[in-house]
C-alpha positions in Angstrom: 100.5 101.2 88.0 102.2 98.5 85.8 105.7 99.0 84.9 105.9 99.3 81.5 108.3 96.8 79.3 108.7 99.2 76.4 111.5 101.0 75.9 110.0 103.6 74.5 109.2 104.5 71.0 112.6 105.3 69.5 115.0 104.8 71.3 116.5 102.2 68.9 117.5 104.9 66.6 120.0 106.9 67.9 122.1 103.2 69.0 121.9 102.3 65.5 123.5 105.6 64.6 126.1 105.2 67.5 127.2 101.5 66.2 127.4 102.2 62.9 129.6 105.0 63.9 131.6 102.4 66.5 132.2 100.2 63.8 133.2 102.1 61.0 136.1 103.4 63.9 138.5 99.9 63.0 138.1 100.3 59.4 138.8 104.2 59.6 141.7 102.9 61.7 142.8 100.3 58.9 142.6 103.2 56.7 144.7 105.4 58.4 147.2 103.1 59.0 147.1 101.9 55.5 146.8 98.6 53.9 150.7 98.1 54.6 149.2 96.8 58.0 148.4 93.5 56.1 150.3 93.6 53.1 154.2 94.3 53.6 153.9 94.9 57.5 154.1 91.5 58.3 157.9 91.7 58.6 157.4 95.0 60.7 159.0 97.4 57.7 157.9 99.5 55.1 158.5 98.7 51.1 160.3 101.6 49.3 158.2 102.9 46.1 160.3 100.2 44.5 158.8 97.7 46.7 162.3 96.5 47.7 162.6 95.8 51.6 164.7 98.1 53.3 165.3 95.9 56.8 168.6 95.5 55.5 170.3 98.7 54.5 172.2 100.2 56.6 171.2 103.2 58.7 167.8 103.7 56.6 167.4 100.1 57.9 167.8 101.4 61.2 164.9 104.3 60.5 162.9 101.3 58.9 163.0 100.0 62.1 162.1 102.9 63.7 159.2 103.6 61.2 157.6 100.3 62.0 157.7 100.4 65.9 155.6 103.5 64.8 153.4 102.1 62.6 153.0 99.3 65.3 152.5 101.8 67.8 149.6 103.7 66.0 148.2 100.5 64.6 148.0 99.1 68.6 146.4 102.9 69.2 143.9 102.6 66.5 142.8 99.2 67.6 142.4 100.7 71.4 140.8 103.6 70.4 138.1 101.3 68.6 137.6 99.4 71.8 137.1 102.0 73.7 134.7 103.9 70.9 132.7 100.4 70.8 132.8 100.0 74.7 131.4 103.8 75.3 128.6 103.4 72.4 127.3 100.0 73.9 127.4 101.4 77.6 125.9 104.3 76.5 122.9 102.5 74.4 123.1 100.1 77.0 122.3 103.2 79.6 120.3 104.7 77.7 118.0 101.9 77.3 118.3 101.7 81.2 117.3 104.6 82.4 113.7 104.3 79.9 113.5 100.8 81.7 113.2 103.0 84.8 110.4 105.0 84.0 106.9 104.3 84.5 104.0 105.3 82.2 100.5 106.1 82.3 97.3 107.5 80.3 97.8 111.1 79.9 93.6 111.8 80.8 91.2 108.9 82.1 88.3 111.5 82.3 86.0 113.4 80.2 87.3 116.9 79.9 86.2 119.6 78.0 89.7 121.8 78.1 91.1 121.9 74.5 94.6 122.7 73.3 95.4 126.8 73.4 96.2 128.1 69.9 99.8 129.5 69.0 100.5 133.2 69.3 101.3 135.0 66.3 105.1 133.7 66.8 103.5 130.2 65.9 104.5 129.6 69.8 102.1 127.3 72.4 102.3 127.3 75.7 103.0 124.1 77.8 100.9 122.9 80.7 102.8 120.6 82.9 100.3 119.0 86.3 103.0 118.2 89.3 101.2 115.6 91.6 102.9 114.4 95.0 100.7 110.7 95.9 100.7 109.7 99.6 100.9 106.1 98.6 102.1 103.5 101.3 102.4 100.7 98.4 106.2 99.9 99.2 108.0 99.1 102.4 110.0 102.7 101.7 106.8 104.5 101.5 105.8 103.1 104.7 108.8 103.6 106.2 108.6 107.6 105.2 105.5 108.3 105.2 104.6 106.0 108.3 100.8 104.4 108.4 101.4 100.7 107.2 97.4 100.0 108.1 96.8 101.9 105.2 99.2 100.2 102.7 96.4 99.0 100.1 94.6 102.0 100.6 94.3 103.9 97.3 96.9 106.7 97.2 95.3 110.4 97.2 97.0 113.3 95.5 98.4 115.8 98.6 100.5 118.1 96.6 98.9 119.1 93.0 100.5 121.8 91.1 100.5 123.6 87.5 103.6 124.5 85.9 102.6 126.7 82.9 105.3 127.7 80.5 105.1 130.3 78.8 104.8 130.5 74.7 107.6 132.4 74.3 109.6 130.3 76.9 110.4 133.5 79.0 108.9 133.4 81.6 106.7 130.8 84.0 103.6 130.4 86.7 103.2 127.5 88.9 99.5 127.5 91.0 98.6 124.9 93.6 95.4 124.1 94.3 95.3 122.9 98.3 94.3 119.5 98.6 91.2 119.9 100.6 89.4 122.3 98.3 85.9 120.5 96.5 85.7 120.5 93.2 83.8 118.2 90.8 85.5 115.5 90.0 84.9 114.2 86.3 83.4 110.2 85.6 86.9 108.4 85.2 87.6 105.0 84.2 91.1 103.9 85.6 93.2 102.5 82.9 95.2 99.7 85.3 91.8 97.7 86.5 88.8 99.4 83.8 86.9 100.5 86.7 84.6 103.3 85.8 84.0 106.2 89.1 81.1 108.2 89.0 81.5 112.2 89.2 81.4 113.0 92.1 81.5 116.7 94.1 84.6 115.9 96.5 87.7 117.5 97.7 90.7 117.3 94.6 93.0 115.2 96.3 90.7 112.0 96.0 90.9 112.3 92.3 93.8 110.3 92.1 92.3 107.3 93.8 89.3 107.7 91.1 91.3 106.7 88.1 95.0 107.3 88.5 97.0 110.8 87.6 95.0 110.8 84.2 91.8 111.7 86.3 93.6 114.2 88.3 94.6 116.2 84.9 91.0 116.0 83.7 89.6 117.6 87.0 92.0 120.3 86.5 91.0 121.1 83.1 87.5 121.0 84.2 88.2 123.3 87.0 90.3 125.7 85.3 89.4 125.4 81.7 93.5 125.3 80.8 94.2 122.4 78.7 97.1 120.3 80.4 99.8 118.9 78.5 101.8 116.1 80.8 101.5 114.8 84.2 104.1 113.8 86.3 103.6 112.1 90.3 106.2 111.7 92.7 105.8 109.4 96.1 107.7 109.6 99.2 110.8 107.8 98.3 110.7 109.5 95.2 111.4 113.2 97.0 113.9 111.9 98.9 115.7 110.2 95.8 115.4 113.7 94.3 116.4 115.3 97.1 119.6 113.5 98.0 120.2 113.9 93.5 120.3 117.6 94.0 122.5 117.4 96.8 120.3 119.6 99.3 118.2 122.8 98.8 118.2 126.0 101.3 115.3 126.5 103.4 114.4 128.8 106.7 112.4 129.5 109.1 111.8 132.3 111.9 111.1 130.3 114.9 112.7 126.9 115.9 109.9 123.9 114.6 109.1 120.8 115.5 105.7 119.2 113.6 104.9 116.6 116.1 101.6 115.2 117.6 100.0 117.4 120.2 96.7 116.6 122.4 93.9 116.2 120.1 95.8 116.5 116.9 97.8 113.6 115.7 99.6 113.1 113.3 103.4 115.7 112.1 105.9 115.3 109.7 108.5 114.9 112.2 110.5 117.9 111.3 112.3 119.8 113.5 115.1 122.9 112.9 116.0 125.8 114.7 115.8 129.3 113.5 117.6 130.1 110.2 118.5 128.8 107.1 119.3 125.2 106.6 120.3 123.0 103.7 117.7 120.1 103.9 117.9 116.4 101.4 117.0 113.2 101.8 114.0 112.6 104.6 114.5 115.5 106.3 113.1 117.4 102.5 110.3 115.3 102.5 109.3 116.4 106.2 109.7 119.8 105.2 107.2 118.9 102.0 104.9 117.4 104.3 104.4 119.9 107.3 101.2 121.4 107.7 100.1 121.6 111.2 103.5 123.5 112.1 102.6 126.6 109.4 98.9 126.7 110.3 97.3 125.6 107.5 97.4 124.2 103.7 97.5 127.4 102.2 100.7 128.0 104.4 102.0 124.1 103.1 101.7 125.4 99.3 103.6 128.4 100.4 106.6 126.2 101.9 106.2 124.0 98.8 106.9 126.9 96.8 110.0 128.2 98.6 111.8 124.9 98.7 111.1 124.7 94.5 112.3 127.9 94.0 115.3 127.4 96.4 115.6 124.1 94.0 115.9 125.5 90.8 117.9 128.2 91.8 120.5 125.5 93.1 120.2 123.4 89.8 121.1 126.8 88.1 123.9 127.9 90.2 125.2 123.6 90.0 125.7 123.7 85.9 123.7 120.8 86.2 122.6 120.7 82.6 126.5 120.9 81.6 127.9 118.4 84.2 127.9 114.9 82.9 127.9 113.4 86.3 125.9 115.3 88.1 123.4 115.1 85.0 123.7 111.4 85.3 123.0 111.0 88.6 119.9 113.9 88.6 118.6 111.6 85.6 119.1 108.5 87.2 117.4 109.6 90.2 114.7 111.4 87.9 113.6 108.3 86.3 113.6 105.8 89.2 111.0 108.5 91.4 108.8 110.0 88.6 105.5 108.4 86.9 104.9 110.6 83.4 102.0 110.7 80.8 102.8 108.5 78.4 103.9 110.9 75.7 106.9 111.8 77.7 107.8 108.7 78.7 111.5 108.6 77.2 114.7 110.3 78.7 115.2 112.0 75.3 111.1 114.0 76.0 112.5 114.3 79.6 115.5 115.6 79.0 113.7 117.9 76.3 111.2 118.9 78.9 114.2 120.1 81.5 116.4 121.9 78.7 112.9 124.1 78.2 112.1 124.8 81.7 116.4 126.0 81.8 115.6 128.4 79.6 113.5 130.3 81.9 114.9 132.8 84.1 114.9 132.8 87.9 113.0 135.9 88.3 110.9 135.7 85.7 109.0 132.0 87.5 106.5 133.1 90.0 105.0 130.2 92.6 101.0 131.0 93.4 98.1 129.4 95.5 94.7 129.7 93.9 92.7 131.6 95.8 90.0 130.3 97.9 87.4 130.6 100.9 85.7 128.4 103.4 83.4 125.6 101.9 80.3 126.5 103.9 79.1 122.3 103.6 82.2 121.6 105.7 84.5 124.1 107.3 87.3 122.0 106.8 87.3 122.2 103.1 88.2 125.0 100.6 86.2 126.0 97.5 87.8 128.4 94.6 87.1 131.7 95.4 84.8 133.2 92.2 85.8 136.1 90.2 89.3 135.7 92.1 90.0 132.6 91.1 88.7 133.0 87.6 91.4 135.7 86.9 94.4 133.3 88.1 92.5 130.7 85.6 92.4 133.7 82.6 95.3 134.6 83.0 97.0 130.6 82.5 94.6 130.3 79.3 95.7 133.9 77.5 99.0 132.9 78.5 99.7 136.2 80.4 102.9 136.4 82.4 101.8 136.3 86.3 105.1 138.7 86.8 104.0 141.6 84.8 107.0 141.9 83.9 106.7 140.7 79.9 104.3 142.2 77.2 101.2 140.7 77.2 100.2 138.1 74.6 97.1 136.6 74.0 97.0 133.3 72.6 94.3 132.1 69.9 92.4 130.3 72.2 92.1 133.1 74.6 89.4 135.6 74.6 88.8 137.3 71.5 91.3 134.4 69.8 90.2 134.0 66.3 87.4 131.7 65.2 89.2 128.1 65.2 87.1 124.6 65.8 88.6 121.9 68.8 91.3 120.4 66.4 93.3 123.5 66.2 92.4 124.5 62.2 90.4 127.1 60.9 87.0 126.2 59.8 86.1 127.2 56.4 82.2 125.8 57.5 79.8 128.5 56.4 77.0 129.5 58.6 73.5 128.5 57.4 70.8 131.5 57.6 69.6 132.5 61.4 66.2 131.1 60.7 67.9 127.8 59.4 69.7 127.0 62.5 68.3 124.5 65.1 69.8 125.5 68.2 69.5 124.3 71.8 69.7 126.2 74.7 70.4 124.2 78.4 70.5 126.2 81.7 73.7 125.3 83.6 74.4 127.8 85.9 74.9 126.0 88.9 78.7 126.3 90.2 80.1 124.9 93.2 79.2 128.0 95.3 75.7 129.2 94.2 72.6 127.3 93.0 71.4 127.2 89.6 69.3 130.6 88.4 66.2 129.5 87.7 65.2 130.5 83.4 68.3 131.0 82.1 67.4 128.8 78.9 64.3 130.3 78.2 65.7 133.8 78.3 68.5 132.8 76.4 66.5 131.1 73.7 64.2 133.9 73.7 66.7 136.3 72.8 68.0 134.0 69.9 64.4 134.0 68.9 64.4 138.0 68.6 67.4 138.0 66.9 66.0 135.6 64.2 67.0 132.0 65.2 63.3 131.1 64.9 64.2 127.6 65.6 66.0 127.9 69.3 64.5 126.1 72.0 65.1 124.8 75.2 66.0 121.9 77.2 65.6 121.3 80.7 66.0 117.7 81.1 69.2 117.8 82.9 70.8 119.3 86.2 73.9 120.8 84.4 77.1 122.4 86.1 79.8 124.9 83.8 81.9 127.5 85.9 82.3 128.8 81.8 79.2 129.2 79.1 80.2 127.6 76.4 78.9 126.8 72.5 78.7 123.1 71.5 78.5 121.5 68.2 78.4 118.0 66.8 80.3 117.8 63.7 82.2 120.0 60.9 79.2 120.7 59.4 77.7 122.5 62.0 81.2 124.7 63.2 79.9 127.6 61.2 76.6 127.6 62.4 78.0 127.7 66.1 79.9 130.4 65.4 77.1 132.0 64.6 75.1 131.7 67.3 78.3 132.4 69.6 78.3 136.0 68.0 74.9 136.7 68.1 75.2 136.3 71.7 78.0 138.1 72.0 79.9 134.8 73.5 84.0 134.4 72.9 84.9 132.3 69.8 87.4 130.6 72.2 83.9 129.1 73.9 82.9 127.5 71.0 83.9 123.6 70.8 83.2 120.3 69.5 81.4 118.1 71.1 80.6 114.0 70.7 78.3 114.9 74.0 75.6 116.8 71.3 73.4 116.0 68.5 73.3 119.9 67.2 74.1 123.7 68.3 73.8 123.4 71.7 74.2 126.7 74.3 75.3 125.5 77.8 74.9 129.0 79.5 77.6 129.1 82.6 77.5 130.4 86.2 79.7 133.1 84.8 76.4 134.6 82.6 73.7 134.7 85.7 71.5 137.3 84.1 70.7 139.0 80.9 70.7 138.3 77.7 74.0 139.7 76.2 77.0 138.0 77.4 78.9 140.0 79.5 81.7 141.3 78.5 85.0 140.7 80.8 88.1 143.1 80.9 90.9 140.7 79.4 94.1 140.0 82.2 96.7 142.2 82.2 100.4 140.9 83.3 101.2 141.0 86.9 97.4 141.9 87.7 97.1 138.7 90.4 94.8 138.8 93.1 96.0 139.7 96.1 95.6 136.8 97.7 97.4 134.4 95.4 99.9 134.6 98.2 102.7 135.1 94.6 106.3 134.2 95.4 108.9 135.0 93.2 111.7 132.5 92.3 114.6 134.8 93.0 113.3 136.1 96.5 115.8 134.6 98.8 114.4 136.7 101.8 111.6 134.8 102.8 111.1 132.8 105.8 108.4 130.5 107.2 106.5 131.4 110.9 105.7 128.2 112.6 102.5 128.1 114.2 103.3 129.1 118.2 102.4 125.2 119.3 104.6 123.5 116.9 107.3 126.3 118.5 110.4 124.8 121.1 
């Protein structure tokens, strides 16, 4: 990706304010010193209120003297103290304007996505969706030299490490869930916004995504998959973790058996870490080896787990540095910060960053808890991973109500949620009035299909016929299409035809939340989802409670210091 040559939208502003404040420091100077430091100081004394001299009498001569080597002596302060004001304002503009320099920007979503913003709470409070991606790109000589395999330096870089960092609305508390990078998913059609190259969807495991577009791609298969609409991306590389690493000055991790990840007979490859027993600081390379083990814990799902102990460990040692209140290390941390990450354009300034950080502080450390989605064996390939149904769906619920993972906060559902008020895809309530039943021409499509069972054959004629019944004499079908939605969902064309979706949506008994427009429609359109298999009535779903995760989330909680990793018995010495 392009480095970009703005600056940033803004960031002009607040060095104007900082010059106009540097130079108005002389003049205050002047002014405090007083005009005598033109007029009358010339011969280094002060004029009496008759304006006669007094150099020459006597002993109050003597404290004229004295009076003007003060005066001299706050006038040569003054003038230093502007320096030093107009040096720190141009160093820190100049900085400032630096460390945007540093960051690189992208398209926040290069893929069609149907995930729309979730509504505010009653507090007027929104969630924020944050997608963490580590690349594997070998496309510098310090990428290659960390991450080893220089034959595949122009390969395209895939997306190992994907995570979501959901904040809560109210700020108190937060969920991160990692999707493994081997699990299939459909990927979107994405058009990458550095060459215009347009990808097909394809049915793929997530961590190709990034090569089918950039991180904007990524994001949209994530909304897809989970329904949560995602605010920001951010990627990291190699170099970057180890940038990061060596900014935060090491973060604790342990293990239960000494570990080496190294190539064995048959299986290539390890990160090259290698610790004994216990608890050890790790920064620099030796983080990113721990980031990148996988053979030594067994698995991927054990790789997330590791990932999610060394974050934790992370933000409890950011905490416990003051970080947030120590210029330097601030500096450095944000130095570091914008020289590894790639953001979504929106954030692309260190004022948004910075921002971004200050809300994440506010969180506690036991109230952030670190998840895996659940999943099973992809029966195509038994390599892969697919997201484990009504399992996975809750983890997925539970991030779009915005319900705290920890159970330890009072639920809250936001608008967009189940049984969230009646609102169209911008965000504002529609005042559109629903035409009568018999008036509305609605179309119902059959797109049961889901990544783990095959589409149920009739769904839009059963459907539409039980619009029919209900007086929507105009519903029909159409069966043109192979379609795929883990979600059923309402679509409509336009304002003028919000109310009648609506409409149809309560007939059926469907959540206003899965009612949305749509430039993919001419009219009402009913796209019934994997998750409505069989009869005629929506089925009605027990809303998340807090803390109710499945059990195999594998859930870690940010303040549990007591957790070790077992290393796989080959990887043992």
């Amino acid at each position: 990706m392009a480095r970009s040559g703005v600056h940033g939208e803004g960031t002009r502003s607040p060095a104007v304010r900082r010059g106009r404040n540097a130079r108005s420091a002389p003049q205050a100077a002047a002014g405090r010193d007083g005009t005598g430091a033109g007029a009358g100081a010339g011969a280094g004394g002060a004029e009496d209120p008759g304006g006669r001299s007094g150099t020459g009498q006597g002993s109050s001569g003597s404290s004229g003297r004295r009076g003007g080597r003060r005066r001299r002596l706050l006038r040569w302060s003054a003038t230093a103290l502007a320096v030093l004001i107009l040096g720190t304002a141009g160093a820190g503009y100049l900085y400032y304007r630096h460390l945007n320099g540093n960051i690189e920007k992208g398209e926040r979503s290069s893929g069609d996505s149907k995930a729309h913003r979730t509504e505010p709470n009653a507090a007027g409070q929104t969630p924020l969706n944050i997608l963490l991606i580590g690349s594997d790109s070998r496309a510098s000589e310090a990428n290659v030299a960390l991450g080893g395999g220089k034959d595949h330096r122009d390969n395209p870089p895939l997306g190992d490490v994907q995570m979501l960092i959901h904040l809560a609305a109210d700020r108190k508390s937060a969920a991160v869930v990692s999707v493994p990078r081997d699990t299939r998913v459909a990927i979107p059609e994405c058009t990458d916004p550095g060459t215009g190259r347009t990808y097909p969807a394809a049915d793929t495991i997530i961590n190709e995504s990034l090569a089918r577009g950039g991180a904007g791609c990524t994001l949209a298969t994530w909304e897809n998959l989970s329904g949560v609409y995602i605010d920001h991306w951010m990627t990291i590389d190699f170099a970057g973790v180890v940038s990061m690493a060596d900014a935060v000055g090491g973060v604790e991790v342990c293990v239960n058996q000494n570990v080496w990840d190294r190539p064995l007979p048959g299986v290539p490859g390890g990160s090259g870490l290698r610790m004994e027993a216990g608890r050890h600081q790790v920064e620099g390379e030796q983080a990113l080896q721990w980031l990148r083990t996988r053979h030594a814990w067994g698995s991927d799902l054990m790789r997330a787990r590791a990932q999610h102990m060394y974050m934790n460990s992370m933000v409890r040692t950011l905490k416990g540095q003051n970080v947030f209140t120590d210029t330097g290390r601030l500096m450095n941390l944000a130095e570091a910060a914008t020289e590894s990450l790639t953001v979504s354009e929106e954030i692309g300034t260190v004022e948004k960053l910075y921002d971004l950080g200050m809300q994440l502080r506010t969180v506690p450390t036991d109230r952030i808890t670190m998840t895996t989605l659940p999943t099973v064996e992809d029966p195509r390939n038994r390599n892969h991973l697919l997201a484990d149904g009504d399992d996975a769906e809750k983890v997925w619920a539970m991030l779009r109500d915005d319900v705290s993972f920890d159970g330890k906060g009072a639920r809250e559902t936001a608008g967009n949620g189940p049984g969230g008020g009646g609102t169209d895809a911008g965000g504002e309530a529609s005042a559109d009035p629903a035409a009568p039943d018999g008036e509305i021409d609605v179309v119902v499509r059959n797109a049961t299909r889901s990544e783990t069972l095959g589409p149920v054959g009739g769904r839009a004629r059963e459907v539409a016929g039980a619009l029919t019944g209900k007086g929507f004499s105009r519903a029909t079908t159409d069966t043109s299409s192979a379609l795929s939605e883990e979600r059923t969902v309402v679509r409509y064309p336009g304002e003028e035809s919000a109310g009648d979706a609506r409409r149809v949506a309560e007939a059926l008994g469907i959540p206003a939340s899965a009612v949305r427009k749509s430039a993919d429609v001419l009219g009402v359109t009913v796209d019934v989802g994997a998750d409505w298999r069989s009869g005629t009535a929506y089925p009605k779903r027990e809303k998340p409670r807090a803390g109710d995760l499945p059990g195999n989330s594998d859930a870690l909680n940010g303040a549990d210091t007591g957790t070790c990793m077992d290393v796989y018995a080959p990887y043992r010495w």
